[in-house]
C-alpha positions in Angstrom: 5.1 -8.5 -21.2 6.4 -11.9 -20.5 9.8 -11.7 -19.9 11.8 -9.4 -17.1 13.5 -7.7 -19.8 10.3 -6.3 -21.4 9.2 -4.9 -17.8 9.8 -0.7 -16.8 12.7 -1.7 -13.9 14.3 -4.4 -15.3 18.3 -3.6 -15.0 17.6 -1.5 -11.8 19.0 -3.3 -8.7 17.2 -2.6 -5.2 19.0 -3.4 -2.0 15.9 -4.0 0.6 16.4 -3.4 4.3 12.6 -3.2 5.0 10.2 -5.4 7.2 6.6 -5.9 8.2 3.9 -4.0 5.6 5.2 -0.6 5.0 8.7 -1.4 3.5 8.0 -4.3 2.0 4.8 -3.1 0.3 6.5 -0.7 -1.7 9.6 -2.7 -2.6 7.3 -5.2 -4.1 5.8 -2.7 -6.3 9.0 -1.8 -7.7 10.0 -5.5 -8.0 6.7 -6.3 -9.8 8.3 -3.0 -12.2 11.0 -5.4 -13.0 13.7 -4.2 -10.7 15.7 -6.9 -9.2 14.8 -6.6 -5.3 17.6 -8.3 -2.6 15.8 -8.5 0.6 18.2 -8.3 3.4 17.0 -9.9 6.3 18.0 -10.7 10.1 18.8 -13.7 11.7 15.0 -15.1 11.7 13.6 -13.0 9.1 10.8 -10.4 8.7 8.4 -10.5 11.4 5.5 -11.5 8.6 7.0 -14.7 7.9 5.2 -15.8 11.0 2.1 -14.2 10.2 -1.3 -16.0 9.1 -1.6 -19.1 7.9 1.5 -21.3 7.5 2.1 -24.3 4.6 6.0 -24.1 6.1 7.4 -22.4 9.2 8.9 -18.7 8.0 6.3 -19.0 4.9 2.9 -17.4 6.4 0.0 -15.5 4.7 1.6 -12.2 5.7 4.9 -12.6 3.7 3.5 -14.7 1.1 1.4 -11.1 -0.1 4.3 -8.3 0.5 7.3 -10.3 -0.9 6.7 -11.6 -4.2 9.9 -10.9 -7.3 12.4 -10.9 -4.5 15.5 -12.5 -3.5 16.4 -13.2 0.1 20.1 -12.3 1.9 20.3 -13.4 5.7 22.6 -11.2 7.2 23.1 -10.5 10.6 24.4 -6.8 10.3 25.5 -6.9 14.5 28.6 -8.6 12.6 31.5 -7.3 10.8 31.6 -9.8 8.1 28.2 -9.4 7.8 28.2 -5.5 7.1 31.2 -6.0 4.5 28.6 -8.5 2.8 25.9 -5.6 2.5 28.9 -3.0 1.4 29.7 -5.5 -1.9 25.9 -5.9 -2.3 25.4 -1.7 -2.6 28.4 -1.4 -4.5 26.5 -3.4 -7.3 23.1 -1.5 -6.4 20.7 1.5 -7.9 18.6 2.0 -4.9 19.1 1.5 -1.2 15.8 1.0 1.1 15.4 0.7 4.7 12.7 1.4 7.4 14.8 1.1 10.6 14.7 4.2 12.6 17.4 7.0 12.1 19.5 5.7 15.4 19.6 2.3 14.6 20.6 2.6 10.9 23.4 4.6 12.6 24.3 2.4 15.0 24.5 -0.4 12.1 27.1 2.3 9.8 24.5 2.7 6.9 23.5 6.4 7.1 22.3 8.3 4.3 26.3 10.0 4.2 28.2 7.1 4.1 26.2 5.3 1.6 26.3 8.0 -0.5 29.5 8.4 -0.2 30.7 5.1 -1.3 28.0 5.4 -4.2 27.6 8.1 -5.4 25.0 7.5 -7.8 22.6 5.7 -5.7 18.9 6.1 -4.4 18.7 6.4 -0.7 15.2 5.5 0.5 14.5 6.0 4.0 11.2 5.2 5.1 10.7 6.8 8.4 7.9 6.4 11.0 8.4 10.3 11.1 10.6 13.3 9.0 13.7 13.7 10.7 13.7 17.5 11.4 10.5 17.1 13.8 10.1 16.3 17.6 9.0 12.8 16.8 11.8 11.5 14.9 13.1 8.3 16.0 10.0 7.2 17.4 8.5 3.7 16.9 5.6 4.0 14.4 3.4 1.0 13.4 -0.3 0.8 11.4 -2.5 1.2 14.6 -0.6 4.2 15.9 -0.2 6.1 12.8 -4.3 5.9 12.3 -4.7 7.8 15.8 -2.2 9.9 14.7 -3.1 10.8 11.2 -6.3 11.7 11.8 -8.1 8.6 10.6 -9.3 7.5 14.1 -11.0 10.7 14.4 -12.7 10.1 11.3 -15.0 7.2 12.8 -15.0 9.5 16.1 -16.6 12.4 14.0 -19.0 9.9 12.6 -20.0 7.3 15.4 -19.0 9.6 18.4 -16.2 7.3 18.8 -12.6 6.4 17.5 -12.2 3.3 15.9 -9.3 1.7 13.4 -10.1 1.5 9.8 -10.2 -2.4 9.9 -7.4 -2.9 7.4 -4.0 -2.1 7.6 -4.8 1.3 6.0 -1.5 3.5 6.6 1.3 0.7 6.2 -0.1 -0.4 2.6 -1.2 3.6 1.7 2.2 4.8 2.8 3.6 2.1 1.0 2.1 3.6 -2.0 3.4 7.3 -1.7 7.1 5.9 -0.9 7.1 3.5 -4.3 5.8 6.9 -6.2 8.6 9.1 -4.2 11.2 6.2 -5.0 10.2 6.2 -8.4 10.3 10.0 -8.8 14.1 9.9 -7.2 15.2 7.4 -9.5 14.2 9.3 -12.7 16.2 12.4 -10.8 19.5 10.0 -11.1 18.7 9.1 -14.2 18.3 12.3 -15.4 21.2 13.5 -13.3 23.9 10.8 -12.5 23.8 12.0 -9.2 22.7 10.2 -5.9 19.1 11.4 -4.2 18.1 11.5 -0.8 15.1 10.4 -0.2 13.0 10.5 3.1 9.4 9.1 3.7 7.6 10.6 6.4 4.6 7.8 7.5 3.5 10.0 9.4 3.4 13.0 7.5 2.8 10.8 4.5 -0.8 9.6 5.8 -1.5 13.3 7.6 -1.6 15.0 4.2 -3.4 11.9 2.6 -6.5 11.9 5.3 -6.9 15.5 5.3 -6.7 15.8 1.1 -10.4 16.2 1.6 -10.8 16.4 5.8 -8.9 19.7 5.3 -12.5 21.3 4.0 -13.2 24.6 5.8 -10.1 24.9 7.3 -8.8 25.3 4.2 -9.0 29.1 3.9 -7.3 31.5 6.4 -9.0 32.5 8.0 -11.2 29.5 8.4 -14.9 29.0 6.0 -16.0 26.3 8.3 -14.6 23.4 10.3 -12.3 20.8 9.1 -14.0 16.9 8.0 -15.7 16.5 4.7 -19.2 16.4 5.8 -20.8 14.0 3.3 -18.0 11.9 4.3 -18.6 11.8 7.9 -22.5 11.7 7.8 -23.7 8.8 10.0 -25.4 8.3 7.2 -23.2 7.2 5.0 -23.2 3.6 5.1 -24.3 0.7 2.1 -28.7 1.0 2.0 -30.4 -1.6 3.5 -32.7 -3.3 0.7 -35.4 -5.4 0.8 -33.5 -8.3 0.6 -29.6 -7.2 1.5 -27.3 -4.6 0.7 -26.3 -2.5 -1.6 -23.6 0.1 -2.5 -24.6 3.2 -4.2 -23.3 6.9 -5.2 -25.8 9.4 -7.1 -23.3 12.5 -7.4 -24.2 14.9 -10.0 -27.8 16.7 -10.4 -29.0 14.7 -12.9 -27.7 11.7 -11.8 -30.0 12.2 -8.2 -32.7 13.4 -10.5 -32.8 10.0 -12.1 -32.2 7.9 -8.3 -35.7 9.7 -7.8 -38.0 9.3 -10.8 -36.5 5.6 -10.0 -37.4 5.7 -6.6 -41.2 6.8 -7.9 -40.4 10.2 -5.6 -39.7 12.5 -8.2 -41.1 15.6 -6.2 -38.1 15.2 -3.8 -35.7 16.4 -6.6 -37.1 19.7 -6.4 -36.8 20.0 -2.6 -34.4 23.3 -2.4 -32.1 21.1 0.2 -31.3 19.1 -2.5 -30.9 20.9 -5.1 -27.3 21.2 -6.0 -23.7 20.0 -4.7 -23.9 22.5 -2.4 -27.1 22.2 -1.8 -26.7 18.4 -0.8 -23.4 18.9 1.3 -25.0 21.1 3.5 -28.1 18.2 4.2 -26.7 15.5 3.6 -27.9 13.7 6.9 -31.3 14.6 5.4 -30.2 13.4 1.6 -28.9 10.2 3.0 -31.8 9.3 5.1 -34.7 10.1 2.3 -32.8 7.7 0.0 -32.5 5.0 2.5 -36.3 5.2 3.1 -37.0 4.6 -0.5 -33.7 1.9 -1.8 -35.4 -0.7 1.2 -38.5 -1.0 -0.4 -37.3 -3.1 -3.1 -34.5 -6.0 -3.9 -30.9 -5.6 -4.4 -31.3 -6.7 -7.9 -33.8 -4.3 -8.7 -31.8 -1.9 -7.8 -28.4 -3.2 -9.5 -30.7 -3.3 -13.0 -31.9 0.0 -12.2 -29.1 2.2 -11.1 -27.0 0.5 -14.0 -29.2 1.6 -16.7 -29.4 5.0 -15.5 -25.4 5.2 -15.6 -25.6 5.5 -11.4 -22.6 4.3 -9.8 -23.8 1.2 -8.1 -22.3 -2.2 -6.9 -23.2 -5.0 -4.4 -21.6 -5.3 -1.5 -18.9 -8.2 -1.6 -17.1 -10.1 1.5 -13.5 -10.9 1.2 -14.9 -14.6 -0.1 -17.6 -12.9 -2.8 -14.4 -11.0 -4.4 -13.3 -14.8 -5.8 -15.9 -15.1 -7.0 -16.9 -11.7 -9.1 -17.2 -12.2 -13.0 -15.1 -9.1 -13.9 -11.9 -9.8 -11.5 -12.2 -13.3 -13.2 -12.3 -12.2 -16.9 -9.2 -10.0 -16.2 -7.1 -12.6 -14.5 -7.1 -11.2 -11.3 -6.6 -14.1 -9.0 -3.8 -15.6 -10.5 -2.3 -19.3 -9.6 1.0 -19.7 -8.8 3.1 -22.5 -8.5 5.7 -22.1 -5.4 8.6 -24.4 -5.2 8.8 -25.3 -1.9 4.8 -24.0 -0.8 3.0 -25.5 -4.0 -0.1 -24.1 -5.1 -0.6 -20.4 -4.3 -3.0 -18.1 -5.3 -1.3 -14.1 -6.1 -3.3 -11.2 -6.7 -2.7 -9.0 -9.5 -1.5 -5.5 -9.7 -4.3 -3.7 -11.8 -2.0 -2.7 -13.7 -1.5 -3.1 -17.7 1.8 -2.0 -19.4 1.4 -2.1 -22.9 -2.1 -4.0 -22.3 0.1 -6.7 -20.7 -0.2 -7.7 -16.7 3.1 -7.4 -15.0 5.0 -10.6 -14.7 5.6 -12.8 -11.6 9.5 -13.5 -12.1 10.3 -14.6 -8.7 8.5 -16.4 -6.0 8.5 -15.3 -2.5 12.0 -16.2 -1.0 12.3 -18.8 2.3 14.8 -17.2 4.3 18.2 -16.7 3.5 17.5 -18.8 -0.1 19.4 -16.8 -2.4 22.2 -15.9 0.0 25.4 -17.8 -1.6 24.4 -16.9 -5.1 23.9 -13.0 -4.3 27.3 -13.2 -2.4 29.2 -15.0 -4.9 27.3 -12.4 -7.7 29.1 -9.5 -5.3 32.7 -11.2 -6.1 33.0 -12.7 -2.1 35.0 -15.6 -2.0 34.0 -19.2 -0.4 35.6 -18.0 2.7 34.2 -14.7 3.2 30.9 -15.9 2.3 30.9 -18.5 5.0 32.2 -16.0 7.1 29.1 -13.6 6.7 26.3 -15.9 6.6 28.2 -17.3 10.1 25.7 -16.9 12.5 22.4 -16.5 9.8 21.8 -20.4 9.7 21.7 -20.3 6.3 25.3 -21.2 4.7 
């Protein structure tokens, strides 16, 4: 797959109102598919630009990872000129994304109606803090808050006896994920269709039914079988087993594979302890479970226990920092951490997708825009004259 016209999107245009992780995340996805993504941005440009570590002011860390196989439109939408700009730029588009609250895409002219109206066949993708029909709709809604609110908080609370934030930016890039798949899913409805889809994203919503896919547990059944929280997940117990010399990460699941962990363990007599008999078995004691094997993994060295687990087919790995990941011998054979030359940052590192189309990674076709960079060629693509162009990009800074 080395050229755009061999990738799953390529011919599908994507207007891109989106900023900060959420948005962004997902329109990259679909860019890295091959669709050709036009990042509309305000006068001083998404909020991430400034984020992290800097080569060239408005081309930090942050954007650099959320913005790749883009091109970048400064528009400032408070201006009439401006909005007619966007207007041409839809009239040419498949799919129109934006995560600006309900009220403000209102104030700015570009609801769900009169887009859809003037295109009849296009993708509306609103990706919303919250679903419209609720109480919350319209509120703010950003990584930290949606954790508390989706339940993922809790999760440490239920384990540690107190709340705590997963530390990554969990809900932006995981609701990034389900809006790229609901995106996706509209588009093949228009395709199949001809007509227009709606189509709203919930983040709040979105990360609710994702934390409680298995959190839901006994609360499952009406009425109830048992309290909600998936208790193997939520044991104190869970955590990567000390060994003798480090860490190490390590899942015996089935019968036989826990029959194995303790003939290697030199404890075969605990596999016919009743607690531990079965799934079931194990859920229920799993404190119990947890602590035996952590008794028994410390007593000898990581690598023992790598060469051991491995040989008995145990899922096993070590336990990598963000540094160690450069560094491991399968992400390097598969091309993982690829290097990129930028034209204006220079040498750049980009991580792949894991994904292989045809046993071919997906192509990097564009680098991540500076601001505004591909303003006057998207406009002049859209059929604006000199003067109307000049006229929208006014007050952007970028002419």
């Amino acid at each position: 797959m080395s050229n755009s016209t061999a990738t799953p999107l390529s011919g599908i245009r994507i207007i891109d109102l989106t900023s900060v992780l959420f948005g962004p995340y997902a329109t990259q996805m679909l860019g890295d598919f091959g669709a050709d993504v036009i990042k509309i941005e305000a006068p001083g440009g998404d909020p991430t630009r400034s984020i992290g570590p800097a080569r060239h002011t408005g081309m930090a860390a942050g954007f650099l990872g959320c913005n790749r196989n883009k091109r970048s439109v400064q528009l400032d939408l408070k201006r009439a000129p401006a909005r007619d700009a966007l207007w041409r730029l839809i009239a040419s588009a498949d799919m129109f994304v934006h995560n600006i609250r309900p009220q403000k895409i209102a104030a700015l002219g570009f609801t769900p109606d009169a887009v859809m109206a003037a295109k009849t066949d296009i993708v509306y993708g609103a990706l919303h803090g919250y679903l419209e029909e609720g109480p919350y709709a319209g509120r703010p809604a950003y990584d930290d808050v949606i954790q508390g609110e989706s339940g993922i908080a809790a999760a440490f609370l239920a384990r540690d006896g107190k709340p705590a934030y997963a530390p990554s930016v969990i809900a932006d890039k995981s609701a990034g994920l389900i809006a790229a798949n609901g995106l996706l899913a509209a588009l093949f409805q228009r395709n199949r269709t001809g007509k227009g889809v709606y189509m709203e994203i919930g983040m709040f919503e979105s990360m609710a039914a994702y934390t409680l896919v298995e959190h839901q547990f006994g609360i499952s059944f009406s009425p109830p079988e048992g309290d909600a929280g998936y208790t193997r997940v939520i044991s104190a117990e869970r955590k990567p087993y000390s060994t003798q010399d480090g860490y190490i990460c390590a899942l015996p699941y089935t019968d036989q594979q826990w029959r194995s962990f303790w003939a290697l363990a030199g404890d075969p007599d605990v596999a016919a302890d009743p607690r531990f008999l079965t799934m079931a078995d194990r859920t229920r004691n799993i404190d119990a479970l947890y602590e035996r094997a952590s008794e028994v993994i410390c007593l000898h060295p990581t690598a023992y226990w790598l060469e051991a687990l491995s040989k008995a087919e145990i899922p096993c790995g070590p336990i990598n920092t963000f540094s160690d990941l450069h560094d491991d011998p399968h992400l390097q054979q598969v091309g993982f951490f690829r290097g990129f030359q930028h034209p204006s940052e220079g040498d750049l590192e980009v991580l792949d997708t894991g994904l292989r189309f045809d046993r071919a990674p997906l192509p990097i076709r564009q680098h991540q825009p500076t601001l505004g960079e591909h303003g006057q060629a998207l406009l002049r693509e859209a059929g604006l004259s000199a003067g109307e162009i000049a006229d929208a990009l006014a007050s952007s800074g970028r002419q």
